[in-house]
C-alpha atoms as an extended CHARMM CRD file, in Angstrom:
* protein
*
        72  EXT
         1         1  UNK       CA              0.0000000000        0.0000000000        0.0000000000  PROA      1               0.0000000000
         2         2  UNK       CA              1.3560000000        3.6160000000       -0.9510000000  PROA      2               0.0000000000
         3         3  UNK       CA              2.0140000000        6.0240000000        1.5160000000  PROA      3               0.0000000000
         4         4  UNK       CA             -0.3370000000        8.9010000000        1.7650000000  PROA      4               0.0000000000
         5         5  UNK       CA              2.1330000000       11.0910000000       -0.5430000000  PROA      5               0.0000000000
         6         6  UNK       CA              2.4330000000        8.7260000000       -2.8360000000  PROA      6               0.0000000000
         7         7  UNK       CA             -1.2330000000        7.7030000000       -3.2960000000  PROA      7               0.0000000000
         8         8  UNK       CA             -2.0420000000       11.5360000000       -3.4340000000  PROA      8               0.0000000000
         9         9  UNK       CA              0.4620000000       11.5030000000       -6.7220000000  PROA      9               0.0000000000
        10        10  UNK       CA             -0.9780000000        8.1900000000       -7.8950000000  PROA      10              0.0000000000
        11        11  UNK       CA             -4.1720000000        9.8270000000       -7.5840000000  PROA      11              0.0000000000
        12        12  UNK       CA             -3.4440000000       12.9580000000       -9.3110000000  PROA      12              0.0000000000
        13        13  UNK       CA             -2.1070000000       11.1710000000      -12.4110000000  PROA      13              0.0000000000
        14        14  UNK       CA             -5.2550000000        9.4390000000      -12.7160000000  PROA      14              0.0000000000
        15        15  UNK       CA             -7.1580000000       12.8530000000      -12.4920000000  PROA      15              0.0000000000
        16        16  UNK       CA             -4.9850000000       13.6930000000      -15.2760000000  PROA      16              0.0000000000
        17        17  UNK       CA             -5.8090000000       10.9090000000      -17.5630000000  PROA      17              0.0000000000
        18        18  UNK       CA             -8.9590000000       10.6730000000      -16.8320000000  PROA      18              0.0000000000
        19        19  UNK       CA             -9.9240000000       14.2660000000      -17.6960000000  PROA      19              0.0000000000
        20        20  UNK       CA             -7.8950000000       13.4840000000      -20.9930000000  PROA      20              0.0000000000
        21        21  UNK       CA             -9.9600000000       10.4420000000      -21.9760000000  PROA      21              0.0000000000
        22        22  UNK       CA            -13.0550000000       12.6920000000      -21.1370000000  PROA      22              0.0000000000
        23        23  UNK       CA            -11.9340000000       15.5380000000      -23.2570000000  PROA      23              0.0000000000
        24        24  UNK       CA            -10.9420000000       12.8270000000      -26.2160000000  PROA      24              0.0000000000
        25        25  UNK       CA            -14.5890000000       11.0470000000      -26.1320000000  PROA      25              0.0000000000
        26        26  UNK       CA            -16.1020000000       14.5580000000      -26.2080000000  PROA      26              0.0000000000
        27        27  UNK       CA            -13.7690000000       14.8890000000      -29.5180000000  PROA      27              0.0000000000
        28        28  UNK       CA            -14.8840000000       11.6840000000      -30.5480000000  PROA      28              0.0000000000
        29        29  UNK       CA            -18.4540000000       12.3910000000      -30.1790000000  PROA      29              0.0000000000
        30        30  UNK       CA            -18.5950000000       15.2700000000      -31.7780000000  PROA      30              0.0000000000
        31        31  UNK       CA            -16.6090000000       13.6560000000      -34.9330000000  PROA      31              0.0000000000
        32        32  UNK       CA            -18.6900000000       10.3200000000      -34.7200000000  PROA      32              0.0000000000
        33        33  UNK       CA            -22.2170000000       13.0420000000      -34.6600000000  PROA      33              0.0000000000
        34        34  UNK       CA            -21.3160000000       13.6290000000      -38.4440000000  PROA      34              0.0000000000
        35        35  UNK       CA            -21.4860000000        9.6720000000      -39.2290000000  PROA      35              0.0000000000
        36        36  UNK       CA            -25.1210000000        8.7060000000      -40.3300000000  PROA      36              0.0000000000
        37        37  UNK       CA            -27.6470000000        8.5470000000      -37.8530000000  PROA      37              0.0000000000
        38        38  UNK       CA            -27.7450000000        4.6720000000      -37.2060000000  PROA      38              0.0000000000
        39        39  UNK       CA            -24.0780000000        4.5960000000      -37.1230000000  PROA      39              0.0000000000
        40        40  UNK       CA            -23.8190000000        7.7590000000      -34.9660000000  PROA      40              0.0000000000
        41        41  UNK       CA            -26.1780000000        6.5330000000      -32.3080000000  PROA      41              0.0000000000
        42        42  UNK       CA            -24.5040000000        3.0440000000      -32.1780000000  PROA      42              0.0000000000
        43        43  UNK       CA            -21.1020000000        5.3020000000      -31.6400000000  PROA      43              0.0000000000
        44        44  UNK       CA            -22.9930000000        7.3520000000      -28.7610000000  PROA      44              0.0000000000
        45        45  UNK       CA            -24.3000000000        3.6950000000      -27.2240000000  PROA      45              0.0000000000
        46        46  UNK       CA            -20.5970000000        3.0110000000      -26.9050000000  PROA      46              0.0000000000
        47        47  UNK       CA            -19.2710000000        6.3110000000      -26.3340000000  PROA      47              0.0000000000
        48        48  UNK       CA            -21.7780000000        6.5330000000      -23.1250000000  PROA      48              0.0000000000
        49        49  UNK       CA            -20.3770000000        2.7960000000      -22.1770000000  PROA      49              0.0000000000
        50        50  UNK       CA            -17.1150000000        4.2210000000      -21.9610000000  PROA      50              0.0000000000
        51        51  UNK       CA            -17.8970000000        7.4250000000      -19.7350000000  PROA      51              0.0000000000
        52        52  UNK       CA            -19.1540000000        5.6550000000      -17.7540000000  PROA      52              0.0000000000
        53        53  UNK       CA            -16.4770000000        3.5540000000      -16.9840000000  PROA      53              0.0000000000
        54        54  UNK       CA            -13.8610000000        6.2950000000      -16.8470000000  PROA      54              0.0000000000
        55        55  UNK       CA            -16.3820000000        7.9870000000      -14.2160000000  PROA      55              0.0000000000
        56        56  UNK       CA            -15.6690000000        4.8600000000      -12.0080000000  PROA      56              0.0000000000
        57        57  UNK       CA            -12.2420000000        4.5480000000      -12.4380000000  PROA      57              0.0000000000
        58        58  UNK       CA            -12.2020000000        8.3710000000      -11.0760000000  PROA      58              0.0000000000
        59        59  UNK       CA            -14.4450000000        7.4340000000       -8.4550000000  PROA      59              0.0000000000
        60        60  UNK       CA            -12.6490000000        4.3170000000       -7.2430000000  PROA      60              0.0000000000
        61        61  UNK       CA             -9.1040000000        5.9620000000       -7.3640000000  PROA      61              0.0000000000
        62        62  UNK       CA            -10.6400000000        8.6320000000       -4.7230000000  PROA      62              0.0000000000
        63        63  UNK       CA            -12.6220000000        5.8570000000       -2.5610000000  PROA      63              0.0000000000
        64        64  UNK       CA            -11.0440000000        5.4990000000        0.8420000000  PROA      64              0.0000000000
        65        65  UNK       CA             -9.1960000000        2.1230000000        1.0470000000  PROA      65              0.0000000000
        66        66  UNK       CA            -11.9730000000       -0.2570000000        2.9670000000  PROA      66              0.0000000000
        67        67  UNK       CA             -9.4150000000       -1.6080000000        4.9600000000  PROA      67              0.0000000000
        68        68  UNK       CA             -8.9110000000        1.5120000000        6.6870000000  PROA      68              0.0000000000
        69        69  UNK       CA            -11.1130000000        3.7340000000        9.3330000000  PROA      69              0.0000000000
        70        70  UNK       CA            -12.6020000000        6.8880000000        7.5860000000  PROA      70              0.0000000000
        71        71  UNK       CA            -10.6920000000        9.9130000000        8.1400000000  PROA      71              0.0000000000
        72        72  UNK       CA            -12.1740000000       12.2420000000       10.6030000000  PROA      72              0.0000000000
C-alpha cells in the first residue's frame, strides 16, 4: 500500500488521464455526430459505455481504502 504522498500523486495522475480520456470522447463524439444517424447513435451507445467507466475509475481511485477507518 502507498504512503499517503504517494497515493495523493498516484491519484493525481489518474485525475490527469482521466480528464484526458473525457476531453478525447467529447472529440470523438462530436466527430462520430457527423457519421449517419444509425451509425452515430450506435457510436454514442458506446461512447456513453465508456464514460461511464472512466467515471468509475475516477471514483474508485478517490474511494477510501476499505481496509482503513474513515478519516475524521
Amino acid at each position: 500500500m502507498p504512503d499517503a504522498s504517494v497515493r495523493g500523486q498516484l491519484v493525481a495522475k489518474i485525475d490527469e488521464l482521466v480528464a484526458k480520456a473525457t476531453r478525447d470522447l467529447d472529440e470523438i463524439r462530436a466527430v462520430t455526430e457527423q457519421l449517419e444517424p444509425e451509425r452515430a447513435r450506435s457510436c454514442r451507445n458506446a461512447i456513453t459505455m465508456a464514460s461511464v467507466m472512466i467515471d468509475e475509475i475516477r471514483l474508485r481511485a478517490h474511494a477510501h481504502p476499505l481496509d482503513e477507518p474513515e478519516p475524521s
